[in-house]
C-alpha positions in Angstrom: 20.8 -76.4 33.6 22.2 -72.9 34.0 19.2 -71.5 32.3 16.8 -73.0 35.4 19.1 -71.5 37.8 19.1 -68.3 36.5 14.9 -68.6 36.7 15.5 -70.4 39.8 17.8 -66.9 41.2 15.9 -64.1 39.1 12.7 -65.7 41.2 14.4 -65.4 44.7 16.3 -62.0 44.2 12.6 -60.6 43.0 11.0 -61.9 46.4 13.8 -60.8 48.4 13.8 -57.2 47.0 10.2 -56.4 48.4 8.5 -57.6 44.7 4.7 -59.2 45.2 4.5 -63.0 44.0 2.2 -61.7 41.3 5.0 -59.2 39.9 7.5 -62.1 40.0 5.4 -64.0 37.7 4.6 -61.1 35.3 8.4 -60.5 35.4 8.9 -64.3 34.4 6.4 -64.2 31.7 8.0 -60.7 30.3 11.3 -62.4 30.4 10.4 -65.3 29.1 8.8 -64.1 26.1 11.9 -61.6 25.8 14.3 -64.9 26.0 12.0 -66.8 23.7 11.7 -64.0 21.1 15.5 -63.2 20.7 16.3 -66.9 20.6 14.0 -66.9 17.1 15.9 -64.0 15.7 19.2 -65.9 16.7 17.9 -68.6 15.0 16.8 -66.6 11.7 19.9 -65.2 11.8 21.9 -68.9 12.4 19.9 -70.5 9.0 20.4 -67.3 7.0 23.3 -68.1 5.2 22.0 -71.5 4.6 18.4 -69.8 3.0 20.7 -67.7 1.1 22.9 -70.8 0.0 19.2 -72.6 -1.4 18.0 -69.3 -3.3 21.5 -69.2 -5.4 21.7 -73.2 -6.3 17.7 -72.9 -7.4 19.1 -69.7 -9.1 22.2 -71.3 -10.5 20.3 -74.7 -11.6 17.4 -73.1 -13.4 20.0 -70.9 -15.7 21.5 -74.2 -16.3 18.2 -76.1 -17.6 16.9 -73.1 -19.1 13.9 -71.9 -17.6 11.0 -73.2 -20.2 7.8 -74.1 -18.8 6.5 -76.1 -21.0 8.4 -79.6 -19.4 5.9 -78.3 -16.5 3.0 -78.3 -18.3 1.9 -81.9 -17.3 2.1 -81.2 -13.8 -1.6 -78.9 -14.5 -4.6 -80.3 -14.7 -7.1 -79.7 -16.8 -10.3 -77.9 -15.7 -12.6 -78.7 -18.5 
């Protein structure tokens, strides 16, 4: 809700400055892309540890089977 009503007040304070309808909505867009783009790297940054927690059990599980991959080997198929 506060998110809409800081479009909603952003929207107004452009108009009331003297800024075109058209530059309100290119100012929207630019900030809505800017909003939209830093809440992915927020996000990256959020499920990085979890990533990182993935890679080191694979890591950690593999140097416990051992790493042959010849138990794999039925998994190909043939292309004879």
């Amino acid at each position: 809700m506060l998110e809409l009503l800081f479009v909603l007040g952003f929207f107004i304070m452009l108009l009331v400055t003297g800024v075109s309808l058209v530059g309100v909505f290119v100012a929207l867009l630019v900030a809505m892309g800017v909003m939209f783009f830093g809440g992915l790297l927020v996000l990256m940054l959020k499920m990085l540890p979890w990533l990182l927690l993935a890679i080191v059990a694979v890591w950690v599980i593999r140097a416990i089977n051992g790493n042959n991959t010849q138990s794999r080997s039925h998994y190909r198929r043939d292309m004879r």
